[in-house]
C-alpha positions in Angstrom: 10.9 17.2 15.5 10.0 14.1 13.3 11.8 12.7 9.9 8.2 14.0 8.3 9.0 17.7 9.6 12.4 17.9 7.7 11.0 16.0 4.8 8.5 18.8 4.6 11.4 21.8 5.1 13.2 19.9 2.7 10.5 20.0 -0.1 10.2 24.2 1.1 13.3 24.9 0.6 13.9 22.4 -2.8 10.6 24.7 -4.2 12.6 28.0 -3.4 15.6 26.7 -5.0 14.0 25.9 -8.1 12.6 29.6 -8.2 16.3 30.8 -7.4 17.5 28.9 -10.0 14.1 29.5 -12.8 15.5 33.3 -11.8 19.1 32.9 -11.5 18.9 34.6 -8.2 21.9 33.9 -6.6 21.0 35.1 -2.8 17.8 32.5 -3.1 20.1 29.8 -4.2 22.4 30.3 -1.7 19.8 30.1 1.1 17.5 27.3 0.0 20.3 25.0 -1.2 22.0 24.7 1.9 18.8 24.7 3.9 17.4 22.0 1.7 20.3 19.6 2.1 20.9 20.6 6.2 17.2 19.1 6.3 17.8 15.7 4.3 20.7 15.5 7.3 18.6 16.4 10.1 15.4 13.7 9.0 18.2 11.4 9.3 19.6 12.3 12.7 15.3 12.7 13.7 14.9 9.2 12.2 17.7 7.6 14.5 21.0 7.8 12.2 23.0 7.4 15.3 21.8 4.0 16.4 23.6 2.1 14.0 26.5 1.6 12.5 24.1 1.2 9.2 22.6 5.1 10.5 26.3 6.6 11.0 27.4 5.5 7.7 24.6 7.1 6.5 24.9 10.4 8.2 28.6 11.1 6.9 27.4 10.4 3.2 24.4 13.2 3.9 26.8 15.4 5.2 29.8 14.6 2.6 26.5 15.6 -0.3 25.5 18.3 1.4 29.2 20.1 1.3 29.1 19.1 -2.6 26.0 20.6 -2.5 27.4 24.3 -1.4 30.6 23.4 -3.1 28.5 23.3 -6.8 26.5 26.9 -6.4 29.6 28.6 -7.3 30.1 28.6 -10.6 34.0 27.6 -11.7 35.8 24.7 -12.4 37.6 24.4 -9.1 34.8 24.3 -6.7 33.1 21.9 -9.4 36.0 19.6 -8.8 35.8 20.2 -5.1 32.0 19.2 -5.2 32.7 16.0 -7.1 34.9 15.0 -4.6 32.7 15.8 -1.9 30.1 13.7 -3.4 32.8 10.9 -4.3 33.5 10.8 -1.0 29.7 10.8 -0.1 29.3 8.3 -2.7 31.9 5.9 -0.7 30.4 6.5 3.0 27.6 4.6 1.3 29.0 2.0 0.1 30.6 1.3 3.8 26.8 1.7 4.8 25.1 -0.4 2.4 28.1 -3.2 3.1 28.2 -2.9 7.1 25.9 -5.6 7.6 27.7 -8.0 5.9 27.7 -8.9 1.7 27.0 -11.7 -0.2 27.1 -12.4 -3.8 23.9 -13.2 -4.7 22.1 -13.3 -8.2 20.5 -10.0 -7.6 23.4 -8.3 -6.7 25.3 -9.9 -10.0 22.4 -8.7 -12.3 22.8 -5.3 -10.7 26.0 -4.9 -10.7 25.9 -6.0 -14.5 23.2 -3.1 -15.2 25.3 -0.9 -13.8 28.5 -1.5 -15.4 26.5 -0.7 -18.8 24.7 2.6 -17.4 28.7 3.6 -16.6 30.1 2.3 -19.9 26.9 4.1 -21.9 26.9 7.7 -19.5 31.1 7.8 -20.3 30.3 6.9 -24.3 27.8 10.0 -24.1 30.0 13.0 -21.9 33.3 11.5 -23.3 33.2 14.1 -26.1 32.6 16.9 -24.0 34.6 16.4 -20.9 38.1 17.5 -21.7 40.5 17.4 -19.1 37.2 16.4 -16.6 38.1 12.8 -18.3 39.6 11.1 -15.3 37.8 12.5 -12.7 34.3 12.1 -14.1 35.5 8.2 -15.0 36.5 7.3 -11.6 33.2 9.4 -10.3 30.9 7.2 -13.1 32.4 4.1 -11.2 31.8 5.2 -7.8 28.4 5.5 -8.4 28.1 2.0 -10.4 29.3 0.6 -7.1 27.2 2.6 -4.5 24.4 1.4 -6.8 25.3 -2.1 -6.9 26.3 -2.9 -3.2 23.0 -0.7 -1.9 21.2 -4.3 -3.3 23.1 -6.1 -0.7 22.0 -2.9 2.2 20.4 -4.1 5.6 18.9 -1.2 7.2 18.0 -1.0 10.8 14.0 -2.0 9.8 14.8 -5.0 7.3 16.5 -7.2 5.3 18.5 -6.9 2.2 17.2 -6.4 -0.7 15.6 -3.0 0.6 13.9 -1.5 -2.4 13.7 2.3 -0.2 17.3 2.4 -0.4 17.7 0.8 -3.9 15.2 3.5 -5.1 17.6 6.2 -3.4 20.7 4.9 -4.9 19.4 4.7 -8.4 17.7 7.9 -8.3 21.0 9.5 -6.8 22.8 7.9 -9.9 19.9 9.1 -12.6 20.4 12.5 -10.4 24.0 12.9 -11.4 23.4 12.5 -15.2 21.2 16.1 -14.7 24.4 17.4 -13.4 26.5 15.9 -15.5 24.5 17.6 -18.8 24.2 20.5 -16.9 27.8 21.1 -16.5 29.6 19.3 -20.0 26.7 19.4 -22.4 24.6 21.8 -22.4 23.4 24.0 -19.7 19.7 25.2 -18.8 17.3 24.7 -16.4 15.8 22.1 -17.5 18.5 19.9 -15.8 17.6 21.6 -12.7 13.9 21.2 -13.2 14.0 17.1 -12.8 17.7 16.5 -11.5 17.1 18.5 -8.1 13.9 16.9 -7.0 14.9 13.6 -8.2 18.1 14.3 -5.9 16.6 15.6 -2.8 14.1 13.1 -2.8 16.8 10.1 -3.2 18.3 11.7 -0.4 15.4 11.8 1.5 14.7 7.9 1.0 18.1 7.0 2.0 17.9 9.3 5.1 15.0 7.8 6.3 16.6 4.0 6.1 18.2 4.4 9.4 
């Protein structure tokens, strides 16, 4: 099947999640989540993920997320800790994608990583409060993401050269994803994080998948 198949599963399944969740059905969540992230990996592989080292980087991050993905429908601090890992870990397999064709420090990638280093600094100032002993993991997660962010300027996917806004646009709205999560989880809970911080998710996911 083509990357525009999946894409299209993907969206499916996102729309039943966000009923499971509007009805905090717990069987619907644990069907569509799963099945809306297993299609984010498969338009990847359908897209030609394992013709590059660029691709393959890719495909371990996509898996890495979805397994934070599963890892966050329990509810519990544990598996939340597991999750963050997972997507720490996903977070990294992206960086080694974004940087496998080489890095350069260029004035764009300077400005971003600037911007980013203030969206940490400002997302930490705002949770701080509310994160109790979450304070050191959540830090190190905050600068994971301010580097994926930053280095996916310096990306060279398969079709083109760096800068590549498609996966810029993914990293970012991965990042802006995570604050939905993030408010979710520390702040204050409702879903109305789930309402824009899935689809903004799945479909960052989606761009990067089809990069390869």
């Amino acid at each position: 099947m083509t990357p525009t198949v999946f894409i299209a599963l993907c969206a499916l399944s996102l729309a039943l999640l966000l009923l499971g969740e509007y009805q905090d059905n717990r069987a619907l969540k644990w069907a569509a989540k799963p099945a809306a992230s297993l299609f984010f990996v498969l338009a990847a592989i359908s897209a030609g993920a394992f013709e590059s080292a660029y691709g393959l980087w890719v495909l371990a991050a996509l898996i890495l997320c979805m397994a934070g993905d599963v890892l966050l429908i329990p509810a519990g601090e544990k598996t939340f800790l597991a999750g963050m890992g997972a997507f720490g870990a996903g977070h990294a397999a992206y960086i080694g994608a974004f940087l496998s064709g080489g890095a350069a420090l260029t004035p764009l990638f300077l400005a971003g990583a600037a911007g980013m280093s203030v969206f940490a600094i400002l997302s930490l100032r705002w949770l701080w409060p509310h994160l109790g002993t979450f304070r050191g993991p959540v830090a190190a997660y905050t600068a994971i993401i301010a580097v994926m962010v930053a280095t996916s300027i310096l990306a060279s996917p398969p079709g083109g050269g760096a800068p590549s806004a498609l996966v810029i646009a993914g990293a970012a709205g991965f990042a802006v994803s995570d604050l939905a999560v993030a408010r979710d989880q520390f702040v204050a809970s409702g879903f109305v994080n789930r309402i824009w911080g899935l689809p903004l998710y799945y479909g960052a996911q989606l761009l990067l998948a089809s990069s390869v």
